[in-house]
NUBABA-526361 format. One record per atom (N, C-alpha, C, O, CB): residue in three letters; x, y, z. Coordinates in steps of 0.001 Angstrom, whole numbers, plus 500000, padded with zeros to 6 digits. Glycine has a CB too. Example, Ala and Ser with C-alpha at 12.3 -4.5 7.8 and 13.67 -1.06 7.14 Angstrom:
ala513190494310507800 ala512300495500507800 ala513200496700507800 ala514236496681508465 ala511308495527509046 ser512850497750507080 ser513670498940507140 ser512900500030507870 ser513409501138508039 ser514084499402505725 
This chain:
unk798405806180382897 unk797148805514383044 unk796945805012384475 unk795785805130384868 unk797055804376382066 unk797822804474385351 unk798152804005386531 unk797490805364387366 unk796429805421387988 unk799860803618386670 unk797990805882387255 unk798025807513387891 unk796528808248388129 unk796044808871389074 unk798901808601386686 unk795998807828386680 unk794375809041386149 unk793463807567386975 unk792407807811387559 unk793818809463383362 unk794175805657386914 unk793013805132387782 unk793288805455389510 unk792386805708390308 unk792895803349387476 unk794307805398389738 unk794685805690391098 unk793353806824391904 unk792517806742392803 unk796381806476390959 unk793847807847390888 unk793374809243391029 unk791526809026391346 unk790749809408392221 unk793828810219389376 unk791433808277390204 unk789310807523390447 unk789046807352391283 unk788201807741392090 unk788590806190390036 unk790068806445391182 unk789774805302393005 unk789575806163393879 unk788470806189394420 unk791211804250393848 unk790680807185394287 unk790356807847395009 unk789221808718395401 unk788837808819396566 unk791000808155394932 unk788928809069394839 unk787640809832394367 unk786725809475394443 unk785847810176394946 unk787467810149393382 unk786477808277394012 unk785353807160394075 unk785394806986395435 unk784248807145395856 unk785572805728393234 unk786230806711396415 unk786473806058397953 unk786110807776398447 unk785446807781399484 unk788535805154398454 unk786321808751398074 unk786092809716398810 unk784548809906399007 unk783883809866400042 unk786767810797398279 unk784200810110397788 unk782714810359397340 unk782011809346397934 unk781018809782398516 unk782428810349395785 unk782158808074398015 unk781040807250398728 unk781440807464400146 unk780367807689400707 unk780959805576398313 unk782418807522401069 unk782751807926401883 unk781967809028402850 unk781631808849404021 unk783660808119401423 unk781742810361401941 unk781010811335401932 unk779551810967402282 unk778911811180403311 unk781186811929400752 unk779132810209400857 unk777798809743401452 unk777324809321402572 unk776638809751403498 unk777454809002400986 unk777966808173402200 unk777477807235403978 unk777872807956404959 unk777216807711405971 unk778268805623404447 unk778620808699405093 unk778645809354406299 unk777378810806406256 unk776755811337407175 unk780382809831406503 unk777387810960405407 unk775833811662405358 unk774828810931405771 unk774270811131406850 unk775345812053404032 unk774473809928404875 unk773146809452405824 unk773620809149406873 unk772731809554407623 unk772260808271405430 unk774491808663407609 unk774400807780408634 unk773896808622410109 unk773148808175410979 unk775883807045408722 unk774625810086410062 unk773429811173411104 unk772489811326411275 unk771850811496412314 unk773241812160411114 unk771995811259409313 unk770280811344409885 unk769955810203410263 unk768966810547410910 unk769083811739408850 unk769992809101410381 unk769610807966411143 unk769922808397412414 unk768925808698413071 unk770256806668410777 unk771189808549413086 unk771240808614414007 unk770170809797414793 unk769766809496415916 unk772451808609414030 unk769799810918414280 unk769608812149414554 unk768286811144415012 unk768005810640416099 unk769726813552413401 unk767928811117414303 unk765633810547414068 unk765993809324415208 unk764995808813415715 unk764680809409411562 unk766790809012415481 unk766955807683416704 unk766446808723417598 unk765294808889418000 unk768757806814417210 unk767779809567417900 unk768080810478418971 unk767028811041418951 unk766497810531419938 unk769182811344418933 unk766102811934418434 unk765323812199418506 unk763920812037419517 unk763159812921419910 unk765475812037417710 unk763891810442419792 unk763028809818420410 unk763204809913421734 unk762202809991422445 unk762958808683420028 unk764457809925422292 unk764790809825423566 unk765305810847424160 unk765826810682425263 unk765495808949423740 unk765270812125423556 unk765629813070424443 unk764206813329425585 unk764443813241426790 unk766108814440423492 unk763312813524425295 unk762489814062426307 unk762264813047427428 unk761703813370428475 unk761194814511425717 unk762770811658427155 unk762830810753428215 unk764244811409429202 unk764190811464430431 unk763025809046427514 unk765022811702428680 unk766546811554429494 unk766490813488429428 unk767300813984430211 unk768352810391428279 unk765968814137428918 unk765580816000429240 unk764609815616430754 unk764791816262431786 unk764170817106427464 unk763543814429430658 unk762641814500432064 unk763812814751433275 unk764112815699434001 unk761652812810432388 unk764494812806433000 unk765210812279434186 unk766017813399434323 unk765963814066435356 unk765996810874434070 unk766755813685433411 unk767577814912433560 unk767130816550434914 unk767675816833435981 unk767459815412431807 unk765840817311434097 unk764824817699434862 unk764462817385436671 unk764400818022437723 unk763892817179434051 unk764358816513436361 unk763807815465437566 unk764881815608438966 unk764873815655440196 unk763868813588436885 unk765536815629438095 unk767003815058439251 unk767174816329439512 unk766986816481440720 unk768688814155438624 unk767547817757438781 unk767470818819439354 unk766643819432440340 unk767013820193441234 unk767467819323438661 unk765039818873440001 unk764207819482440953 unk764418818733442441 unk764403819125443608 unk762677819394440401 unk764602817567441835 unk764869816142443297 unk765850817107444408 unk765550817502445535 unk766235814148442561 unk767281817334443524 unk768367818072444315 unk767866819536444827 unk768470819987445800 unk769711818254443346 unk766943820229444331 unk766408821510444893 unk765496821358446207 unk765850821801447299 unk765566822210443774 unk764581820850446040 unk763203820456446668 unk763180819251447579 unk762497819375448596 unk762201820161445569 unk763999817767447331 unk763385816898447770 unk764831816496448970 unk764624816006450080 unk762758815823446494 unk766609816920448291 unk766943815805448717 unk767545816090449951 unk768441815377450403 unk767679815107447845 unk767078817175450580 unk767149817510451995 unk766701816826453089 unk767147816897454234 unk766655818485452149 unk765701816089452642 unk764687815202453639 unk764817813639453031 unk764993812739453853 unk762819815828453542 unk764739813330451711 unk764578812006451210 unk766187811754451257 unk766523810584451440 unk763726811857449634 unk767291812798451100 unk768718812259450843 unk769321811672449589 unk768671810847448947 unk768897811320451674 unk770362811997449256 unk770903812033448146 unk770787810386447577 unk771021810230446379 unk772349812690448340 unk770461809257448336 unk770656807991447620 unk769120807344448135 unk769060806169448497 unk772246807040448140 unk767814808288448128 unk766251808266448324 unk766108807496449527 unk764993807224449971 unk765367807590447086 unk767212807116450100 unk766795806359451774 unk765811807598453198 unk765472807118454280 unk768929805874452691 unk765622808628452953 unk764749809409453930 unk765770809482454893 unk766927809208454574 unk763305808743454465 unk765387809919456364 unk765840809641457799 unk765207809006458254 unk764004809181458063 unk765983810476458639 unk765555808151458924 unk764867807136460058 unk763771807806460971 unk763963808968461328 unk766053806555461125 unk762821807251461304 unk761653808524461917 unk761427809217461675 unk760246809326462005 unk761539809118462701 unk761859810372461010 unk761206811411460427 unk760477811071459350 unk759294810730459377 unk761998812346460107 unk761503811203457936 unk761359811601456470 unk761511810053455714 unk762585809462455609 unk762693812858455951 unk760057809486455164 unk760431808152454777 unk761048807955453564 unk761005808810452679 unk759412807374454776 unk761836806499453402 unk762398806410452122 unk761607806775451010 unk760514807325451143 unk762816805209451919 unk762162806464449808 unk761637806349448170 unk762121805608447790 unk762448805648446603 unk761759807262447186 unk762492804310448756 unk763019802876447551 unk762192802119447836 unk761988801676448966 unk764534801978447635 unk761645801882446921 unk760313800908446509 unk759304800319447072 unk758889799164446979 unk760563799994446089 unk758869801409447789 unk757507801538448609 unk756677801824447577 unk756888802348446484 unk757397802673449797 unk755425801279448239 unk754002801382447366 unk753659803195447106 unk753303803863446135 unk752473800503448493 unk753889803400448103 unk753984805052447641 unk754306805491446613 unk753613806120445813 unk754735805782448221 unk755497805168446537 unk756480805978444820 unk755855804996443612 unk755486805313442482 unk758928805653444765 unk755875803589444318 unk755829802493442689 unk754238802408442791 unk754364801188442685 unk756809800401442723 unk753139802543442876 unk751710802636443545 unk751322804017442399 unk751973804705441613 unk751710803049445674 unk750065803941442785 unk749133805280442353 unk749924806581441700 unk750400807411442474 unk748359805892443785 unk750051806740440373 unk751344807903440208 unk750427809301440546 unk750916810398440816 unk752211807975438257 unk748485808878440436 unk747830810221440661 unk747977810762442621 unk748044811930443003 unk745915809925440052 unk747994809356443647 unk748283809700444478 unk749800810418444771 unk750145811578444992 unk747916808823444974 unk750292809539444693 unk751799810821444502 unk752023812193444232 unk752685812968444922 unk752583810595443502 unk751436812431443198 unk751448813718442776 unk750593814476443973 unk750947815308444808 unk750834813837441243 unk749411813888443726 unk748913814816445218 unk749290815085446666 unk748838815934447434 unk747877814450445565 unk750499813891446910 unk750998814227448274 unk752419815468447522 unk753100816220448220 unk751648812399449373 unk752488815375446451 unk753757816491446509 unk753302817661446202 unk754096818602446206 unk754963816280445547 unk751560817938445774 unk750796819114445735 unk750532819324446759 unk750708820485447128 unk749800819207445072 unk749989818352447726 unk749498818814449028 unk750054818703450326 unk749504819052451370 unk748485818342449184 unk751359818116450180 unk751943817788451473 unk751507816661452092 unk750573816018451612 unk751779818749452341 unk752124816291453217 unk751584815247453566 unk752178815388455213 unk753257815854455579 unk751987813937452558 unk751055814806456047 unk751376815175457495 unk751230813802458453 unk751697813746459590 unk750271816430458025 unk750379812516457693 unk750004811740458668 unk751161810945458618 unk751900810891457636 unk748692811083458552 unk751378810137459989 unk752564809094460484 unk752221807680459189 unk751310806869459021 unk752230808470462652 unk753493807992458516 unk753062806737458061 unk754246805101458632 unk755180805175459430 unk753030807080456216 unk753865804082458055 unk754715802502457992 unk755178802427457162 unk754540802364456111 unk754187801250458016 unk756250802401457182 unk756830801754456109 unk757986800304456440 unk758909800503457230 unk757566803005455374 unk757856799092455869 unk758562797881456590 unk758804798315458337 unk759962798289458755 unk760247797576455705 unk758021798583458997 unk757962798032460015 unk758367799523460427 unk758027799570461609 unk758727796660460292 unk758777800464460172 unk759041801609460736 unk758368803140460104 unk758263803479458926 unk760480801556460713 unk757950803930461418 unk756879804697461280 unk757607806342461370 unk758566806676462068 unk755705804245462505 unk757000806987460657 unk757379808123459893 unk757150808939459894 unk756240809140459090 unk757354808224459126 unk757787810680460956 unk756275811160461030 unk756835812760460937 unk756679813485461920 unk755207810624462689 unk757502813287459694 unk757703814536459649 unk756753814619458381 unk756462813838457475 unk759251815028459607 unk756361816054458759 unk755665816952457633 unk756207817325456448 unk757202818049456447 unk755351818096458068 unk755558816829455122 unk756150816654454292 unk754889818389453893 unk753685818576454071 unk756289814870453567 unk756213819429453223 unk755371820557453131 unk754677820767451200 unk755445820789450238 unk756525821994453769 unk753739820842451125 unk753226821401449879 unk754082821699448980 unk754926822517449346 unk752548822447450024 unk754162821321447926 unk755351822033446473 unk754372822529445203 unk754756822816444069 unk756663820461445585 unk752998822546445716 unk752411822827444674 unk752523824327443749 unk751718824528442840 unk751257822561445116 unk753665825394444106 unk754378825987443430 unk754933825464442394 unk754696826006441314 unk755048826394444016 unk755940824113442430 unk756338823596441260 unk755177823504440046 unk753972823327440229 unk756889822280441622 unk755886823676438717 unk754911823153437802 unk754614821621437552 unk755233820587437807 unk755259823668436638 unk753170821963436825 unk753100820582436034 unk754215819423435704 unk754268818256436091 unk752726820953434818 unk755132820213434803 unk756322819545434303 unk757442819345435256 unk758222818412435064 unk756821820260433205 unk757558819997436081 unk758491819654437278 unk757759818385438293 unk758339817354438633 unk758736821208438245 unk756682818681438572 unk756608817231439183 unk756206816330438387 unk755884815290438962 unk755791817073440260 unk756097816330437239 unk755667814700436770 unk757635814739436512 unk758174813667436788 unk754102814356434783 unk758221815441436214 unk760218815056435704 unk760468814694437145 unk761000813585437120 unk761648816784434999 unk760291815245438820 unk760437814432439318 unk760388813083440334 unk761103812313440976 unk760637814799439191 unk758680813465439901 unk758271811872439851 unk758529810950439204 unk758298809814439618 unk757325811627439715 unk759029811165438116 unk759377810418436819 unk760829810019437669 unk760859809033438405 unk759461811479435070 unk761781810732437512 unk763182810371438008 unk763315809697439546 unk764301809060439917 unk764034811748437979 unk762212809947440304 unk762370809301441578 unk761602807631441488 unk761919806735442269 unk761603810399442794 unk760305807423440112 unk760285806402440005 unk761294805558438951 unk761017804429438544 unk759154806353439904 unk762245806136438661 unk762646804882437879 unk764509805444438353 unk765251805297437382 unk761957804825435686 unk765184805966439524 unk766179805742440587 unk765843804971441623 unk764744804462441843 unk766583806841441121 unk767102804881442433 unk766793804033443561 unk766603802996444174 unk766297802729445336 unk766342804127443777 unk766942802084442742 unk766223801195442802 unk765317800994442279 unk765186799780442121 unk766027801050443504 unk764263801745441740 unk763027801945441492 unk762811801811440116 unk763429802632439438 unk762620803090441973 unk761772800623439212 unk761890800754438188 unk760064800650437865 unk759395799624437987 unk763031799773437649 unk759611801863437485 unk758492802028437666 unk757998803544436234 unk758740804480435935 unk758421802289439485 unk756638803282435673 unk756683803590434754 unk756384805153434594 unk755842805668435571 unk756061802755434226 unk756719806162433268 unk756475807634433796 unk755726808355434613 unk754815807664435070 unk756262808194433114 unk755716809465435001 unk754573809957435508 unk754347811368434050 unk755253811995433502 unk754880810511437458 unk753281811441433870 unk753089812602432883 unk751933813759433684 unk751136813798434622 unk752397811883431238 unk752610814808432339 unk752070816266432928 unk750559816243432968 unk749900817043433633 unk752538817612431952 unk749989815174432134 unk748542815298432090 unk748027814390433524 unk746841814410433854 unk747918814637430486 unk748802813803434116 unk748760812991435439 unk748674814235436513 unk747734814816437055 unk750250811896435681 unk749607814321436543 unk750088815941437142 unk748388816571437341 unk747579816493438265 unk751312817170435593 unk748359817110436178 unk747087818215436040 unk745873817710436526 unk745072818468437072 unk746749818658434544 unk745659816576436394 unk745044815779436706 unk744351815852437994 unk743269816293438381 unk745681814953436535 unk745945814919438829 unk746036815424440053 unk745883816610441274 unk745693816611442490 unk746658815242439981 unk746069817543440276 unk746255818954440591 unk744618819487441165 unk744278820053442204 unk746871819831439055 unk743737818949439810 unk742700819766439618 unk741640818577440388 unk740546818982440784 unk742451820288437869 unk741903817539440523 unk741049816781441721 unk740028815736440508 unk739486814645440684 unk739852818232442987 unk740087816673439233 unk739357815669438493 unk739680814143437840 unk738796813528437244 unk739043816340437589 
Protein backbone atom coordinates (compact mmCIF):
# COMPACT_ATOMS: atom_id res chain seq x y z
CA UNK A 1 0.00 0.00 0.00
CA UNK A 2 3.06 2.30 0.90
CA UNK A 3 4.41 1.55 -2.54
CA UNK A 4 0.89 1.95 -5.02
CA UNK A 5 0.71 5.69 -2.61
CA UNK A 6 4.34 6.48 -3.18
CA UNK A 7 3.85 5.54 -6.81
CA UNK A 8 0.52 8.48 -6.93
CA UNK A 9 2.44 10.87 -5.42
CA UNK A 10 4.62 10.55 -7.87
CA UNK A 11 2.59 10.86 -10.61
CA UNK A 12 0.53 13.36 -9.21
CA UNK A 13 4.00 15.64 -8.71
CA UNK A 14 4.83 14.66 -12.26
CA UNK A 15 1.58 15.49 -13.92
CA UNK A 16 1.12 18.88 -12.28
CA UNK A 17 4.67 19.49 -12.89
CA UNK A 18 3.97 18.95 -16.62
CA UNK A 19 1.29 21.38 -16.51
CA UNK A 20 2.63 24.37 -15.08
CA UNK A 21 5.38 24.09 -16.98
CA UNK A 22 3.10 24.11 -19.97
CA UNK A 23 1.40 27.11 -19.32
CA UNK A 24 4.10 28.91 -18.01
CA UNK A 25 5.70 29.43 -21.98
CA UNK A 26 2.73 30.51 -23.19
CA UNK A 27 2.80 33.33 -20.85
CA UNK A 28 6.08 33.82 -21.41
CA UNK A 29 5.83 33.47 -25.32
CA UNK A 30 2.64 36.37 -25.52
CA UNK A 31 5.11 38.59 -23.11
CA UNK A 32 7.88 37.98 -25.60
CA UNK A 33 5.92 38.55 -28.17
CA UNK A 34 5.51 42.30 -27.56
CA UNK A 35 9.01 43.20 -27.57
CA UNK A 36 10.61 41.68 -30.24
CA UNK A 37 10.03 44.29 -32.91
CA UNK A 38 11.26 46.87 -30.36
CA UNK A 39 14.76 45.02 -29.76
CA UNK A 40 14.48 43.32 -33.98
CA UNK A 41 14.43 47.61 -34.63
CA UNK A 42 17.43 48.44 -32.11
CA UNK A 43 18.86 45.33 -33.23
CA UNK A 44 18.34 46.50 -37.15
CA UNK A 45 19.39 49.89 -36.31
CA UNK A 46 22.70 49.19 -34.99
CA UNK A 47 23.55 47.16 -38.08
CA UNK A 48 22.65 49.85 -40.45
CA UNK A 49 24.41 52.52 -37.83
CA UNK A 50 27.72 50.09 -38.25
CA UNK A 51 27.26 50.00 -42.22
CA UNK A 52 26.32 53.58 -43.12
CA UNK A 53 26.82 55.87 -40.22
CA UNK A 54 29.75 54.82 -37.97
CA UNK A 55 32.51 55.93 -40.16
CA UNK A 56 31.81 59.58 -39.61
CA UNK A 57 29.56 59.65 -36.29
CA UNK A 58 32.06 56.77 -34.64
CA UNK A 59 31.49 53.85 -32.84
CA UNK A 60 30.44 55.61 -29.31
CA UNK A 61 28.08 58.61 -31.62
CA UNK A 62 30.75 61.36 -30.57
CA UNK A 63 31.36 62.51 -34.63
CA UNK A 64 34.97 64.16 -35.30
CA UNK A 65 35.69 67.38 -34.09
CA UNK A 66 35.10 69.85 -37.14
CA UNK A 67 34.06 67.80 -39.48
CA UNK A 68 31.26 65.12 -38.61
CA UNK A 69 28.97 66.28 -35.60
CA UNK A 70 28.10 64.25 -32.60
CA UNK A 71 24.67 62.26 -31.91
CA UNK A 72 24.70 62.69 -28.14
CA UNK A 73 21.90 64.64 -27.35
CA UNK A 74 21.67 67.37 -29.62
CA UNK A 75 18.41 68.81 -30.69
CA UNK A 76 19.05 67.23 -33.95
CA UNK A 77 18.73 63.49 -32.99
CA UNK A 78 16.30 64.22 -29.73
CA UNK A 79 14.22 67.21 -31.84
CA UNK A 80 11.95 66.77 -34.96
CA UNK A 81 12.16 62.81 -35.76
CA UNK A 82 10.44 64.13 -39.40
CA UNK A 83 13.50 66.50 -39.68
CA UNK A 84 15.99 63.83 -39.14
CA UNK A 85 14.83 61.57 -41.39
CA UNK A 86 15.09 64.13 -44.03
CA UNK A 87 18.66 65.05 -43.37
CA UNK A 88 19.46 61.17 -43.71
CA UNK A 89 17.24 61.23 -47.08
CA UNK A 90 18.78 64.24 -48.18
CA UNK A 91 22.08 64.78 -46.83
CA UNK A 92 23.08 67.53 -45.29
CA UNK A 93 25.83 70.16 -46.27
CA UNK A 94 25.37 73.39 -44.17
CA UNK A 95 28.09 74.23 -41.21
CA UNK A 96 26.34 73.54 -38.35
CA UNK A 97 26.87 74.52 -33.94
CA UNK A 98 26.79 72.40 -31.92
CA UNK A 99 27.82 73.50 -27.93
CA UNK A 100 29.97 75.95 -29.15
CA UNK A 101 31.65 74.02 -31.97
CA UNK A 102 31.00 74.20 -35.72
CA UNK A 103 30.72 71.38 -38.14
CA UNK A 104 31.20 71.31 -41.53
CA UNK A 105 31.54 67.95 -43.51
CA UNK A 106 29.00 66.77 -46.00
CA UNK A 107 26.81 64.52 -44.72
CA UNK A 108 25.92 62.39 -48.16
CA UNK A 109 22.20 61.25 -49.03
CA UNK A 110 21.17 57.51 -47.83
CA UNK A 111 17.98 57.80 -49.35
CA UNK A 112 18.76 54.29 -50.94
CA UNK A 113 18.16 52.88 -47.49
CA UNK A 114 14.61 51.79 -46.88
CA UNK A 115 11.78 53.02 -45.00
CA UNK A 116 12.51 50.46 -42.29
CA UNK A 117 16.16 50.95 -42.17
CA UNK A 118 16.03 54.46 -41.34
CA UNK A 119 13.31 54.74 -38.96
CA UNK A 120 15.58 51.11 -37.05
CA UNK A 121 18.32 53.55 -37.29
CA UNK A 122 16.97 56.44 -36.13
CA UNK A 123 15.28 54.55 -33.65
CA UNK A 124 18.68 53.00 -32.26
CA UNK A 125 20.65 56.25 -32.55
CA UNK A 126 17.75 57.93 -30.55
CA UNK A 127 17.56 55.88 -27.69
CA UNK A 128 22.01 55.01 -27.57
CA UNK A 129 24.40 57.32 -26.55
CA UNK A 130 23.12 58.55 -24.14
CA UNK A 131 20.12 59.33 -25.86
CA UNK A 132 16.78 58.52 -24.51
CA UNK A 133 14.30 59.66 -26.95
CA UNK A 134 11.14 58.18 -28.38
CA UNK A 135 10.79 55.77 -31.75
CA UNK A 136 11.07 56.89 -35.01
CA UNK A 137 8.48 54.88 -37.30
CA UNK A 138 8.28 53.77 -40.94
CA UNK A 139 5.20 55.87 -41.42
CA UNK A 140 7.54 58.95 -40.13
CA UNK A 141 10.04 57.79 -42.54
CA UNK A 142 7.51 57.84 -45.54
CA UNK A 143 6.36 60.68 -44.47
CA UNK A 144 9.44 62.35 -44.54
CA UNK A 145 10.41 60.86 -47.65
CA UNK A 146 7.44 62.03 -49.65
CA UNK A 147 7.53 65.80 -48.28
CA UNK A 148 3.89 65.34 -47.26
Amino acid sequence: MKRFTLICLTVLTAVTTYTTAQKSPAKKATAAKAKPAAASSLANGKLVYTQNCLSCHQADGGGVSNMNPPLIKTTYVLGDKIRLAKIVLNGFSEKVEIEGDIYSNIMPSLNYLSNQQIADVLTYVRSNFGNKASAVTVAEVAKARTGK
